[in-house]
C-alpha positions in Angstrom: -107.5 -50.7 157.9 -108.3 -52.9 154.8 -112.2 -52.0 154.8 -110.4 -48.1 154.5 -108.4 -49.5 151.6 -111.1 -51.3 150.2 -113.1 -47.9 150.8 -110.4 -46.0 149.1 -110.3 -48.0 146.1 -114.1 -47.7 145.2 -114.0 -44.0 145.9 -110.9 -44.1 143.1 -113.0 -46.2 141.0 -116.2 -44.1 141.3 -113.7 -40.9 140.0 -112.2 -42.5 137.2 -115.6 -43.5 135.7 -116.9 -40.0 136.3 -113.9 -39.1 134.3 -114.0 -41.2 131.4 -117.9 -40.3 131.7 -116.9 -36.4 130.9 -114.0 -36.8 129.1 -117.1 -39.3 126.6 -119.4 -36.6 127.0 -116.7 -34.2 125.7 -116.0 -35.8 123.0 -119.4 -36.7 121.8 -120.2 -33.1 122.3 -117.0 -32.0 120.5 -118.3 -34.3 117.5 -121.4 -33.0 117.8 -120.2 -29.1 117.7 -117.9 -30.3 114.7 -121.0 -32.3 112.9 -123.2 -28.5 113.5 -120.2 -26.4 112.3 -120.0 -28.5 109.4 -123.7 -28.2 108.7 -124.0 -24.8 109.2 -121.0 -23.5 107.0 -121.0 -26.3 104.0 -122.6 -25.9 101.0 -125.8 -27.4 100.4 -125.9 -30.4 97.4 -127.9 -31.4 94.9 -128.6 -28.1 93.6 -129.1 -26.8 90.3 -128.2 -23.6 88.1 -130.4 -20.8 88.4 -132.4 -22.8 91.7 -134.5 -21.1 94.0 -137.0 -21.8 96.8 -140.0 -19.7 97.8 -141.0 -19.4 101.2 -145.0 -18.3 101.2 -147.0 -16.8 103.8 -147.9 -19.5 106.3 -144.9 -21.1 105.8 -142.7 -23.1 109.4 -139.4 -23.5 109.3 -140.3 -27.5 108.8 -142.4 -26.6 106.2 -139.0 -24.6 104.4 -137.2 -27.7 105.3 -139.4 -30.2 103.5 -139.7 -27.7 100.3 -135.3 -28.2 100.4 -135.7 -31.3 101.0 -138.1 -32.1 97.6 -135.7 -29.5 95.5 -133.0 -32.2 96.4 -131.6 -30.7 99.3 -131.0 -33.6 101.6 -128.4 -31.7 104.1 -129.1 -31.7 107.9 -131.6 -32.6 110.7 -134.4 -31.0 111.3 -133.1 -30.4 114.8 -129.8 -28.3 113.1 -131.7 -26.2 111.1 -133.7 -25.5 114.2 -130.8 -25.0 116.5 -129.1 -22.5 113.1 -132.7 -20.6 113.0 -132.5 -19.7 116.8 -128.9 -18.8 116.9 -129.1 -16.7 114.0 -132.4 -15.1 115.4 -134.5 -16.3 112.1 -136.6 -18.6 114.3 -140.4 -17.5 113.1 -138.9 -15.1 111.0 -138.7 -16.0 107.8 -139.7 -13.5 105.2 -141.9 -14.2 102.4 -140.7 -14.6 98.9 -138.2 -16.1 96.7 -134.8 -16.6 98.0 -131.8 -18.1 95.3 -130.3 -21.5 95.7 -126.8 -20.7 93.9 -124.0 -23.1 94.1 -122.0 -22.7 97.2 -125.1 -21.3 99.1 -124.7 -22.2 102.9 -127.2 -23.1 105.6 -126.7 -20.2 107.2 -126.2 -18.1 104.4 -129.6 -19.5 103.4 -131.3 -18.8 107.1 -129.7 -15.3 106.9 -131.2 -14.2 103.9 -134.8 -15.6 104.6 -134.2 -13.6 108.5 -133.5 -10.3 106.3 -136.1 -10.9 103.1 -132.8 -10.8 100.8 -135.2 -12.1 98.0 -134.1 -12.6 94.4 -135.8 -9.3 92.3 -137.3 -10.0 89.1 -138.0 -7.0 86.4 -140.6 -6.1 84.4 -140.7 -3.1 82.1 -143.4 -1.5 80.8 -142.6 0.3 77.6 -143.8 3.8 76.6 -146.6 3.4 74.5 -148.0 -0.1 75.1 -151.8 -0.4 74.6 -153.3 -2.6 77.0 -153.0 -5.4 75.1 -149.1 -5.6 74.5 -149.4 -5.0 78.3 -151.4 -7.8 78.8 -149.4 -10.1 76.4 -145.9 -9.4 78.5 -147.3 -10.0 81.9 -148.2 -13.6 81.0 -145.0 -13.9 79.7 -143.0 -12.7 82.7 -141.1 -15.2 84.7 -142.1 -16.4 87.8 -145.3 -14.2 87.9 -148.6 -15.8 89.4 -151.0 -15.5 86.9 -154.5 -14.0 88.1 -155.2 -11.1 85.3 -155.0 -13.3 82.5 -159.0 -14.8 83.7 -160.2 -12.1 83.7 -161.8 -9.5 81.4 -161.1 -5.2 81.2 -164.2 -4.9 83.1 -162.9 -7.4 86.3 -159.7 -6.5 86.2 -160.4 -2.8 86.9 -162.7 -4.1 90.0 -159.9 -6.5 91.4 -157.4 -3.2 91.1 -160.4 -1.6 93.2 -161.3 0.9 90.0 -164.1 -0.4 89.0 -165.5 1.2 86.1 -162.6 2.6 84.4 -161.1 1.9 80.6 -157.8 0.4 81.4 -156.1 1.6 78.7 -153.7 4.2 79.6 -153.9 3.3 83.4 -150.6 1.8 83.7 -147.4 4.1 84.1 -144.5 2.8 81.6 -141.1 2.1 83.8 -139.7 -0.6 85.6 -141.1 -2.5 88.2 -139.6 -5.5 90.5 -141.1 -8.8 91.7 -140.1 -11.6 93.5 -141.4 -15.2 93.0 -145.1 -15.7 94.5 -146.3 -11.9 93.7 -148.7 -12.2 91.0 -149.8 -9.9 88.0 -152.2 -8.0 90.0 -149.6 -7.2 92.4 -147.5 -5.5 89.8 -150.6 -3.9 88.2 -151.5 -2.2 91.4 -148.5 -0.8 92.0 -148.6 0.4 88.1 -151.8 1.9 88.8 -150.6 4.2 91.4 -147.6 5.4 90.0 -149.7 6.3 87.1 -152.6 8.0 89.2 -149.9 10.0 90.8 -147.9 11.0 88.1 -151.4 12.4 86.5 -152.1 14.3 89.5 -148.9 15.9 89.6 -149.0 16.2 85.9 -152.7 18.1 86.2 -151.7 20.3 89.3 -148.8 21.6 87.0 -150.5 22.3 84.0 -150.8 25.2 81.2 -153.6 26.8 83.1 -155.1 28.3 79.6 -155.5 24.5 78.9 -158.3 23.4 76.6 -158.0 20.2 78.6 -161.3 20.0 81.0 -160.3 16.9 83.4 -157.3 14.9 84.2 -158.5 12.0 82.2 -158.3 14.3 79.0 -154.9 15.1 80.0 -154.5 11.6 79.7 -155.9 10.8 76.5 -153.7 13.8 75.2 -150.5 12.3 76.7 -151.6 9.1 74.9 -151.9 10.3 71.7 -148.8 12.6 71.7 -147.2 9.6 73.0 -148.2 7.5 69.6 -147.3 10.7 67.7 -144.1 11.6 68.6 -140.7 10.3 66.7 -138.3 11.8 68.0 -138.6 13.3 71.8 -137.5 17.2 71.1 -141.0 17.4 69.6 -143.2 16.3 72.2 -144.5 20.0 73.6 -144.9 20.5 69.7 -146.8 18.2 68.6 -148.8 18.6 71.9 -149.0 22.4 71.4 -150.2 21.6 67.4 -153.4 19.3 69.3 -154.2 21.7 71.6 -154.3 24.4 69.0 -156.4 22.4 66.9 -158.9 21.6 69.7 -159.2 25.1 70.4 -160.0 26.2 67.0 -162.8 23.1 66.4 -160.6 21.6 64.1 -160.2 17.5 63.7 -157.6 15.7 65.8 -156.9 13.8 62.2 -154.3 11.5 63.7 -153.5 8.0 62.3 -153.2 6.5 65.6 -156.4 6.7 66.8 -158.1 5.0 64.0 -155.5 2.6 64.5 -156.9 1.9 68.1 -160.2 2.1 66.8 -159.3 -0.7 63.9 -157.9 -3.0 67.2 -156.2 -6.7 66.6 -157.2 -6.5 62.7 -154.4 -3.7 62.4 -152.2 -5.3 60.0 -149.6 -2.6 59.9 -151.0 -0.6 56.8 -153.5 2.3 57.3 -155.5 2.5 54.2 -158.1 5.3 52.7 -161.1 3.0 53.9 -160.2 2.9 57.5 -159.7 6.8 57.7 -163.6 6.7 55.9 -164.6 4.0 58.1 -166.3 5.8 61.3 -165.4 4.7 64.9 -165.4 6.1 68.5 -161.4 7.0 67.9 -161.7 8.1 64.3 -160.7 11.7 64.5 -161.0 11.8 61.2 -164.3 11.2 61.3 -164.8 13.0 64.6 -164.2 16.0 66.4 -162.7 16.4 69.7 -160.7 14.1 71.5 -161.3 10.1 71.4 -163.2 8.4 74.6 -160.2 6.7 76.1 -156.5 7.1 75.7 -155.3 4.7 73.1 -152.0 3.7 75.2 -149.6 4.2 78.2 -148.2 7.4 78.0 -144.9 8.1 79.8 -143.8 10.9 82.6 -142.6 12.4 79.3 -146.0 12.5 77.4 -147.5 13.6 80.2 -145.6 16.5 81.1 -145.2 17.7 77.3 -149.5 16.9 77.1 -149.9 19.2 80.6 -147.6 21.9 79.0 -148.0 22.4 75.6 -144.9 24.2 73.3 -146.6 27.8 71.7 -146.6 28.3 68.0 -149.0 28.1 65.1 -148.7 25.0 63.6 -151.8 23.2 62.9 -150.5 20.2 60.4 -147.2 18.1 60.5 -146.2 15.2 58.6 -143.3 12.8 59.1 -140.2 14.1 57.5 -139.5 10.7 55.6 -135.4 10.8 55.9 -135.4 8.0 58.5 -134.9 10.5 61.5 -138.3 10.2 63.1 -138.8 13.8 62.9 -141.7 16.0 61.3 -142.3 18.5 59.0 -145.0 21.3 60.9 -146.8 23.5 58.7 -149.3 26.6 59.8 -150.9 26.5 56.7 -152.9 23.9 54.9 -151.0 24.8 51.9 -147.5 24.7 53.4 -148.5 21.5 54.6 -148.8 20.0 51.0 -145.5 21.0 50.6 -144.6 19.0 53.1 -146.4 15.8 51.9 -145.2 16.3 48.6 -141.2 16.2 50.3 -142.7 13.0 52.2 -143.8 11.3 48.9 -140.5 11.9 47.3 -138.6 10.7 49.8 -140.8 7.9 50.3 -141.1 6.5 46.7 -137.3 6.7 46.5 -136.9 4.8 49.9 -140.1 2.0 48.7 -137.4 -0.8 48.5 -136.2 -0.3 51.1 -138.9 -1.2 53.4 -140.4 1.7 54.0 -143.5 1.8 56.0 -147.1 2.0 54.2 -149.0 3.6 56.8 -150.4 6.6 56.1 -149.4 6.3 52.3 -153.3 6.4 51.1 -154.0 10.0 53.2 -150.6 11.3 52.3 -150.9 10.9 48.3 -155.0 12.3 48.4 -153.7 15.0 50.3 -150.9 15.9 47.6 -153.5 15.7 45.0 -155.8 17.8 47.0 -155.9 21.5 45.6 -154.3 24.6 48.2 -157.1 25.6 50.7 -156.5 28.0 53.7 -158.3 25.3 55.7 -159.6 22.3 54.0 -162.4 20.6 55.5 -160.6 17.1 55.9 -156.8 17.5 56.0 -154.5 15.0 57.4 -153.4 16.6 60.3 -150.3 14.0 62.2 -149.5 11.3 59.9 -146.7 9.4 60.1 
């Protein structure tokens, strides 16, 4: 009887301490629920305004980890952000790029976004009418952008786009394009590329088919120039139509912003009599036909107005000189005189008030000029 009790007692014993043993376990487990919960759903601190952390190709969730950990992120185990990637099904799925560190930005707000590439977008704009250069010039400004064009010369930077051999100037559609942190210049470029390569084919496919234009590249160098030409938008198919009509008819492009191209970084904002005398590849003063390469980015615009030229007979035009961008078209050289003479009036009475010089010396030998019905050097687009 007393070896049962004593039996019974142990047997007591041995429950109570499996108890306590799962009620410990519970609680330590209840803790450490609490302790992940807290982790998971807190924001991270130690961050800054305007942070953010960029997961590259290659990259482990340790790896992730250790780059929050060196931004001053010094919130959770490795073992909880491991435990958060697997629940939230972003284990070995992190995308690549940049992804922000706002304020207030949770763990598994954090893992989320990486599981869904919800990567911060930068912008870059390429304006209508950029020459290579200006394009070059913004790209190494652009935030967060790898630099890789910026060694490299026209020549090798048409090769790494995988068109080696061509010009790049005009191969680079203006608009907008978006970028997150790690993409480099090249990347953007590319995709530049093709939107322009595609927007010249449509552009070619639906063109004037009585076009003097022989190729799509000429199309191109059209586009560019009407680009450069044109102050206000209306006149576009006009000014493209005037070119066209001039090509046709063996007549001298005569347009300032060619020789301006041709002059390069020593353009100092002033076109003067020498540099319309001074012969170059993209003088069409000097020469006929159309220059070798486009002088800038033409737009969807340009292109369309450069494929589909506006009928008519004007062969000169002159910038109207009352500050509204427009022009003056004549079909006449002597019409168009009276048109530079309007220009020069309006142009001496605006002097002080920083009107532009370019294409004053051409505009005032071309007022002097006696009437012709074709001269053999008159200033066709100056502006």
């Amino acid at each position: 009887m007393a070896a049962k009790e004593k039996k019974g007692k142990r047997g007591c014993g041995c429950l109570i301490v499996i108890v306590l043993l799962l009620a410990a376990l519970a609680a330590a487990g209840g803790w450490a629920w609490q302790r992940y919960l807290s982790f998971a759903d807190a924001p991270l601190q130690g961050l800054q305004p305007d942070q953010s952390l960029l997961v590259e190709r290659g990259d482990s969730l340790p790896a992730v980890v250790r780059k929050l950990r060196a931004s001053g992120v010094a919130v959770g185990e490795e073992i909880e952000w491991r435990v958060l990637a697997k629940q939230l099904g972003a284990a070995g799925r992190l995308q690549v790029g940049e992804y922000s560190l706002a304020p207030g930005t949770s763990p598994r707000a954090l893992l989320t976004a990486m599981r869904d590439g919800k990567v911060v977008s930068h912008r870059f704009v390429i304006v209508d009418g950029w020459n290579v250069r200006d394009l070059r010039a913004a790209l190494a400004r652009a935030d967060k952008l790898k630099q890789q064009a910026s060694q490299l010369d026209d020549a090798a930077l048409m090769k790494a786009l995988g068109k080696g051999g061509q010009h790049p100037e005009g191969r680079f559609l203006p608009e907008t394009y978006f970028y997150t942190g790690g993409d480099s210049d090249l990347d953007v470029l590319k995709r530049a590329s093709s939107a322009m390569d595609k927007a010249l084919a449509a552009s070619w496919s639906g063109r004037d088919k009585d076009s003097v234009l022989k190729t799509p590249y000429e199309l191109l160098i059209m586009a560019s120039i009407v680009e450069k030409e044109t102050g206000v938008p209306a006149e576009r198919a006009q000014i493209a139509g005037l070119f066209e009509r001039r090509l046709k008819l063996g007549m001298r492009l005569e347009t300032d912003p060619t020789v301006i191209y041709g002059i390069g970084p020593a353009y100092d904002g002033n076109i003067r009599k020498r540099d319309l005398q001074t012969d170059t590849p993209y003088n069409t003063y000097t020469r006929a036909g159309l220059p070798p390469t486009p002088i800038a980015m033409p737009g969807l615009a340009a292109l369309k107005a450069a494929a589909n030229p506006a009928p008519g007979d004007a062969l000169f035009f002159v910038a109207a000189g009352d500050g509204s961008g427009r022009s003056l078209f004549a079909a006449t050289y002597a019409q168009h005189q009276a048109n530079v003479r309007v220009y020069l009036q309006r142009y001496r009475q605006n002097q002080g008030r920083g009107q532009p010089e370019e294409g004053k010396a051409v505009l005032e030998e071309a007022a002097e000029a006696p009437s012709a019905a074709t001269p053999p050097a008159a200033p066709g687009a100056t502006r």
